[in-house]
C-alpha positions in Angstrom: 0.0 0.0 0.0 2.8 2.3 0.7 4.6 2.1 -2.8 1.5 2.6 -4.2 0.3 5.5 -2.8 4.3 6.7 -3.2 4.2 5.9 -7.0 0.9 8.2 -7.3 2.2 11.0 -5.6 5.4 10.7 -7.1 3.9 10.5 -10.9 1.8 13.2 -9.2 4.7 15.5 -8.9 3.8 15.6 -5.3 7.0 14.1 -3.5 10.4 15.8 -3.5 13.0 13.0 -3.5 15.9 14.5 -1.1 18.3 12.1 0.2 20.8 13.3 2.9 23.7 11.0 4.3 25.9 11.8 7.5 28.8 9.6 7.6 30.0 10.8 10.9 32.5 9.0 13.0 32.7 9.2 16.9 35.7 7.8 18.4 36.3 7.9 22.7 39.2 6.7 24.4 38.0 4.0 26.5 39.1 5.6 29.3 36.7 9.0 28.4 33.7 6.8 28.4 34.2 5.9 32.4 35.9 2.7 32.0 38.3 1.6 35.1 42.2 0.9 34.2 42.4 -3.2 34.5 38.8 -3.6 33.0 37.0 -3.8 36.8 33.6 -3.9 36.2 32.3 -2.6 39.8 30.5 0.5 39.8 32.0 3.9 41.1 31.6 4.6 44.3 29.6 7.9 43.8 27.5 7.1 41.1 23.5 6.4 42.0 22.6 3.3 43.4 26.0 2.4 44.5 26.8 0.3 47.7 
């Protein structure tokens, strides 16, 4: 039902085709995204819900 009613409008004049692409790249050291040296998986002492 959708490529129909996408072929109408389209051979209707009605759509405007834009296509944007962002081919961004975000790269952290792993030790900016909170992770512990030696890969300790415990949770900080001051974060929420910490015993």
């Amino acid at each position: 039902m959708l490529r129909a009613a996408q072929a109408r409008a389209d051979a209707a004049g009605e759509i405007d085709w834009v296509v944007s692409v962002d081919s961004t790249v975000v790269r952290a050291h792993q030790h900016a995204v909170g992770a512990r040296k030696g890969g300790s998986a415990s949770p900080h002492s001051d974060a929420p819900g910490a015993a």
